[in-house]
C-alpha positions as CSV (number, residue, x, y, z in Angstrom):
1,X,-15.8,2.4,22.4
2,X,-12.0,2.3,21.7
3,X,-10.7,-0.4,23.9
4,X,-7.3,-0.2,26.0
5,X,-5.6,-2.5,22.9
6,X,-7.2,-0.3,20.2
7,X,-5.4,3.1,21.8
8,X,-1.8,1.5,22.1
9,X,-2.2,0.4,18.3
10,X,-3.2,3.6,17.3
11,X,-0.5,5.7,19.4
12,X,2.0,3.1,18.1
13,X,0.6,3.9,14.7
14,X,0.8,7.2,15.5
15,X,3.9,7.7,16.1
16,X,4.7,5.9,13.1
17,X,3.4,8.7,10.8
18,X,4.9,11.5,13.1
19,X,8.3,10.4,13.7
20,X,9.2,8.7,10.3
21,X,8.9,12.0,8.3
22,X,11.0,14.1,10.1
23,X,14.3,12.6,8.6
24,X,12.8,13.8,5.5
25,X,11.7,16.9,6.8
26,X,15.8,17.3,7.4
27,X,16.4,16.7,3.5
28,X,13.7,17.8,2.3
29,X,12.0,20.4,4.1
30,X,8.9,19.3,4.6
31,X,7.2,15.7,5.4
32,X,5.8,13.3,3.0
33,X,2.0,13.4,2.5
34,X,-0.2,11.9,4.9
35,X,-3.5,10.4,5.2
36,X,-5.8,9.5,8.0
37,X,-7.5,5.9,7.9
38,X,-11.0,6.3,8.9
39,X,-11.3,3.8,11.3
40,X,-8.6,5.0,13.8
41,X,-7.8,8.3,12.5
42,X,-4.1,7.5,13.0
43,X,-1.8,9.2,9.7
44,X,-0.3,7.2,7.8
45,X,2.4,7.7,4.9
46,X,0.4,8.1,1.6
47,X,3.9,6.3,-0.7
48,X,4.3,2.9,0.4
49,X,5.3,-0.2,-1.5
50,X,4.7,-3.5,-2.9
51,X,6.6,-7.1,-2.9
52,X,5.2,-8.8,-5.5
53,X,7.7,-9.9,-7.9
54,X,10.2,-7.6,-5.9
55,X,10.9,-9.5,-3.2
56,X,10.2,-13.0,-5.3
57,X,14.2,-13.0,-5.0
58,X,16.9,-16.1,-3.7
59,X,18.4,-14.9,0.0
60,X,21.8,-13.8,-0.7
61,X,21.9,-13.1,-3.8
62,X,22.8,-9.5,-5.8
63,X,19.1,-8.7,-5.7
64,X,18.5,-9.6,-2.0
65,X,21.2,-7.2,-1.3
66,X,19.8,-4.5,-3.3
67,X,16.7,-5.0,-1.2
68,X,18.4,-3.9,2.1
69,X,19.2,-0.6,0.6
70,X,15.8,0.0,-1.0
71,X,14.1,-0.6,2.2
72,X,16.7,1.3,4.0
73,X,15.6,4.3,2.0
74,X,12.0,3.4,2.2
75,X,12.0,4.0,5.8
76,X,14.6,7.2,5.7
77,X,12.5,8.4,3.6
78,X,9.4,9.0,5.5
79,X,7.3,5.4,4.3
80,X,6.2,2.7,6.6
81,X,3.4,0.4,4.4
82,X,4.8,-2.4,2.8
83,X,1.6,-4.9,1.1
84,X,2.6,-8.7,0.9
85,X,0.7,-11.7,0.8
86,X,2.0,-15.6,1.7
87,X,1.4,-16.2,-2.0
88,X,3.5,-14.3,-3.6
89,X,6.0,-16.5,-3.8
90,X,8.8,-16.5,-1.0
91,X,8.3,-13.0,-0.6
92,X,7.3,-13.1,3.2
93,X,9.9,-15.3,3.7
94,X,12.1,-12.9,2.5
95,X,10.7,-9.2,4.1
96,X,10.9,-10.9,7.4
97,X,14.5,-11.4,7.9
98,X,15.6,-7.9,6.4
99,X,13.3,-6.2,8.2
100,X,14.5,-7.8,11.3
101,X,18.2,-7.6,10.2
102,X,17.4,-3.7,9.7
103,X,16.0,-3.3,12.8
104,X,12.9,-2.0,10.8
105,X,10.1,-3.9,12.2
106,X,8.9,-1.4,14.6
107,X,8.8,1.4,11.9
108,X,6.7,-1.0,9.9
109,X,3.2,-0.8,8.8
110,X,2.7,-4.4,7.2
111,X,-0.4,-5.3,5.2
112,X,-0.4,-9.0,4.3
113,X,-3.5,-11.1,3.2
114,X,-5.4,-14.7,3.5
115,X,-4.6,-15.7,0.1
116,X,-6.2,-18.3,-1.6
117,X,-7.5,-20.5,1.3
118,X,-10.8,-22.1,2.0
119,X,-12.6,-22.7,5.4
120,X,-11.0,-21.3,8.8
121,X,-8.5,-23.7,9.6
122,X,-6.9,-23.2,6.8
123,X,-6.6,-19.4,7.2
124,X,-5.8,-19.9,10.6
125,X,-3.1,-22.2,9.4
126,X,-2.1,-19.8,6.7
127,X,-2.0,-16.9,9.6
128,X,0.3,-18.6,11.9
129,X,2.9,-19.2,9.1
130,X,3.2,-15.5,8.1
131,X,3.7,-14.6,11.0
132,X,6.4,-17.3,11.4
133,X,7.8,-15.8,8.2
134,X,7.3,-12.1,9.0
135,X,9.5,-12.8,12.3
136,X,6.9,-10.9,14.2
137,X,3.7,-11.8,16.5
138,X,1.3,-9.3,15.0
139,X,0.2,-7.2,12.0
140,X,-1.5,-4.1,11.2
141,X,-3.4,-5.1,8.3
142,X,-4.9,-8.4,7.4
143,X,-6.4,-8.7,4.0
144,X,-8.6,-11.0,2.1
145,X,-7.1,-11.4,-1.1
146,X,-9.1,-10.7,-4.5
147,X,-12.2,-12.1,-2.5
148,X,-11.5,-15.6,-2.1
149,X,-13.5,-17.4,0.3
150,X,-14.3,-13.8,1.6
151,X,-17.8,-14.6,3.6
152,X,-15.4,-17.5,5.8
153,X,-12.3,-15.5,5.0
154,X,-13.4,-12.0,6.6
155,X,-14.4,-13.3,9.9
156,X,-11.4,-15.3,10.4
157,X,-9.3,-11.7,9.6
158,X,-12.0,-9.9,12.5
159,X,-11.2,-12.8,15.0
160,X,-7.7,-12.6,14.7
161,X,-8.4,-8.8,14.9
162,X,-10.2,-9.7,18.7
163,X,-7.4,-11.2,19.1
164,X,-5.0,-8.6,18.3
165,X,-3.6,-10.3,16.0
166,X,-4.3,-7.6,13.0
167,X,-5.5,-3.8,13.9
168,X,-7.4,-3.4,10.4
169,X,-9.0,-5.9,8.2
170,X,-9.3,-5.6,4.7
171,X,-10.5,-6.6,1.5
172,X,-8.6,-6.3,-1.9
173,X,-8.8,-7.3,-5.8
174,X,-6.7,-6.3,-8.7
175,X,-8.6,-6.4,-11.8
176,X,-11.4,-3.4,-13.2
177,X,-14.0,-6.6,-14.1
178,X,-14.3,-7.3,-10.1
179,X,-14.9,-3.8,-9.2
180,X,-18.4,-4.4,-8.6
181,X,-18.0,-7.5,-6.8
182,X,-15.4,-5.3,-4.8
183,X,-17.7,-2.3,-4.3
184,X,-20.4,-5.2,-3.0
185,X,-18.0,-7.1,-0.6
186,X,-17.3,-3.8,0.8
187,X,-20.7,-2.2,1.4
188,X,-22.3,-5.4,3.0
189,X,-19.0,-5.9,5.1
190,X,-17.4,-2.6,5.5
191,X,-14.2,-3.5,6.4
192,X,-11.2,-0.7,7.6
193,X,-9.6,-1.2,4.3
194,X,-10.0,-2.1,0.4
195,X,-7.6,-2.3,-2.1
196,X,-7.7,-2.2,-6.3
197,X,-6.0,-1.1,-9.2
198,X,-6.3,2.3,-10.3
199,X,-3.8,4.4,-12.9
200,X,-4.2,6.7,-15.0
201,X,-5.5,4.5,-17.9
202,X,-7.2,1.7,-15.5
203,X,-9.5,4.3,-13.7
204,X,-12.8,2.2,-13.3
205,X,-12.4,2.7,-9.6
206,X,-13.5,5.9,-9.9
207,X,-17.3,5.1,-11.2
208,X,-18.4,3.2,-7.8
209,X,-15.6,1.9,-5.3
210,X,-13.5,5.0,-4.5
211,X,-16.9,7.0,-3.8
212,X,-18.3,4.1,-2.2
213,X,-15.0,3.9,0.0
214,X,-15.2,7.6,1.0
215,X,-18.4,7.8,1.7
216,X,-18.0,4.9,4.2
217,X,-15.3,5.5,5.7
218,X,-12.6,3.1,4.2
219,X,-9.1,3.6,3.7
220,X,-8.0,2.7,0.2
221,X,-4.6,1.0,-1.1
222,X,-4.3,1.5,-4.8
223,X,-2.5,-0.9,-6.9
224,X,-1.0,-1.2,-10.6
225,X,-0.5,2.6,-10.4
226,X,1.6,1.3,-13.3
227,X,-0.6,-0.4,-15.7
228,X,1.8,-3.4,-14.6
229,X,4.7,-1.1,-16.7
230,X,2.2,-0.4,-19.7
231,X,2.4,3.3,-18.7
232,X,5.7,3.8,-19.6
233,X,5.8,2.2,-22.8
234,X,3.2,4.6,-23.8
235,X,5.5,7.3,-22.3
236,X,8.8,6.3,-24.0
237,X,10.4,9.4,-25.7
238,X,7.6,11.5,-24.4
239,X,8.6,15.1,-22.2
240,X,6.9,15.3,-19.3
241,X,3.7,17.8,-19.3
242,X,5.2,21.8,-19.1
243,X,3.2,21.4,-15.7
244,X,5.1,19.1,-14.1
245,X,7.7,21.3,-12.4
246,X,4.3,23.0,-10.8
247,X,3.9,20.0,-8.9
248,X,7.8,19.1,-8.4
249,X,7.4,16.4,-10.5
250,X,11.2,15.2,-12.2
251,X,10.1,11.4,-13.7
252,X,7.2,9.9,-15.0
253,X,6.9,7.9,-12.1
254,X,6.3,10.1,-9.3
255,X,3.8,11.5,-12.3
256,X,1.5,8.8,-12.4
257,X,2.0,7.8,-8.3
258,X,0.3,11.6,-7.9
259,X,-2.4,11.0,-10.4
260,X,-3.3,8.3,-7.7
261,X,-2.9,10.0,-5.1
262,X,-5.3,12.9,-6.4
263,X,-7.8,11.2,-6.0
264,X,-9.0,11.7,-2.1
265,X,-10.5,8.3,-1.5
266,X,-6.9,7.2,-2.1
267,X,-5.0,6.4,1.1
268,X,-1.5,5.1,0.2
269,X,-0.2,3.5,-3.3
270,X,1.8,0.6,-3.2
271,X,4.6,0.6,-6.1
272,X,6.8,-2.7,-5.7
273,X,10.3,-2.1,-6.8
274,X,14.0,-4.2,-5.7
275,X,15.8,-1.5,-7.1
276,X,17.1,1.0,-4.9
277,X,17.3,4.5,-7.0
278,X,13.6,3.6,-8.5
279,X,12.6,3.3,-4.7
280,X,13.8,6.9,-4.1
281,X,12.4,8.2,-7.3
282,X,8.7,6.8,-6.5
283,X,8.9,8.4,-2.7
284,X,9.5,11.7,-4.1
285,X,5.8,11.4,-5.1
286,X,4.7,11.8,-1.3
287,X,5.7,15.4,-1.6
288,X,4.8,19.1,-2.9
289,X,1.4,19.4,-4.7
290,X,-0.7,17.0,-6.0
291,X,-2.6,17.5,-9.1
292,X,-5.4,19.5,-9.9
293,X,-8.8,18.3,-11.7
294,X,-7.2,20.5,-15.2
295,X,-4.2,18.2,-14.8
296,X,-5.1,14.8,-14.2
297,X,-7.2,15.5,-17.1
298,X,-4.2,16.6,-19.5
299,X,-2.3,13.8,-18.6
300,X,-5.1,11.8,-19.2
301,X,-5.3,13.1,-23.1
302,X,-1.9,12.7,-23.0
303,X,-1.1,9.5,-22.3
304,X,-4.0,8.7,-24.4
């Protein structure tokens, strides 16, 4: 039974996904691709973004600036799910204050983690401090990160959901030899959300998690949707497939963001960027057609 706390989340949510498109809906002409996450139903934006290594920057500085325009055009342009974690450097400590200073917090869907941490307290500990550094009291998705300490870990994420704390709990890795593990971790728990890496030449995913995470009922963050950048070395000098303009398709890019994205299991993918015109080129992936089965395969070839 959805509980009083449950429907306010998920209206708030909501009305997230609804309102945030129509600025792009004004440029545009349409709204970015959605998806529903299972456990609510609520829409969500399927381009979000990522703030590892992104965000990893010194407050003040050139490339802190630059951040405040590429999440100003993250959220005028239809996105709300930014992933973080508190080990990823300074990076909460640094998406807290902007999105404050931007009045963004409200717009925001953040997904942060329990990163390498052992035994409750410590997650609890961990907790408290991102939210300290998040400037906020709450979050909407709390994720075990790459399965540490999951069994403890997980049940500290679904207290401080009781507590309403986090709306969605999740689990997440990064690497194609902990897929299984993943894809295990996920069927005993099912949790509201997983997260891996899946691109276009890293597509283990496909085998056992993604089918596993439909069939269940999990909403699915994909990450590395560029081979870490090893996509477009392989692409360098290449032309975009005679197809692309089909699927309104103007960089490689918003190319391999839609190969993700393809895939129905896929929720959202998270690209991490601190430069402002690559953050509007990889949003441009949230609209027009995606890419059919004959497609994905081409590129596939393609790229090789």
């Amino acid at each position: 039974m959805q509980t009083r706390r449950d429907f306010l989340w998920t209206a708030s949510l909501a009305g997230i996904a609804l309102t945030a498109p129509c600025a792009v809906a004004q440029t545009r002409g349409e709204p970015m691709l959605t998806r529903k996450i299972p456990a609510s139903g609520a829409a969500i934006p399927a381009i979000g973004m990522g703030t590892s290594g992104s965000f990893e920057v010194s407050p003040g500085g050139p490339e802190y600036q630059a951040l405040k325009d590429v999440l100003k055009r993250f959220f005028e342009g239809g996105a709300v799910l930014i992933d973080t974690a508190p080990t990823y450097s300074n990076a909460e400590e640094v998406l807290g204050p902007l999105l404050a200073e931007g009045g963004w917090r409200k717009r925001a869907f953040i997904a942060t983690k329990l990163s390498r941490v052992r035994g409750r307290d410590e997650g609890m500990a961990q907790f408290k401090a991102t939210l300290k550094n998040l400037r906020t009291d709450k979050v909407e998705l709390l994720q075990v990160h790459n399965l540490g300490d999951w069994q403890t870990q997980i049940e500290v994420a679904r207290e401080l959901q009781k507590q309403g704390k986090t709306q969605y709990v999740g689990v997440t890795h990064y690497v194609e030899s902990a897929q299984d593990a993943l894809a295990d971790v996920v069927q005993k728990t099912k949790p509201d959300f997983l997260q891996i890496n899946y691109s276009v030449t890293q597509r283990g995913a496909e085998k056992r998690v993604l089918p596993m995470a439909k069939d269940l009922g999990v909403a699915v963050l994909t990450n590395r949707n560029f081979d870490d950048g090893a996509l477009f070395q392989r692409v360098k000098g290449v032309a975009l497939p005679v197809w692309a303009a089909e699927v309104q398709v103007a960089s490689w890019a918003q190319l391999f963001l839609k190969f993700a994205l393809s895939h129905d299991a896929v929720t959202a993918v998270i690209p991490a960027t601190g430069k402002p015109d690559r953050q509007s080129d990889n949003l441009k992936a949230g609209f027009g057609p995606l890419l059919s089965a004959a497609q994905k395969a081409d590129l596939i070839k393609l790229i090789g």
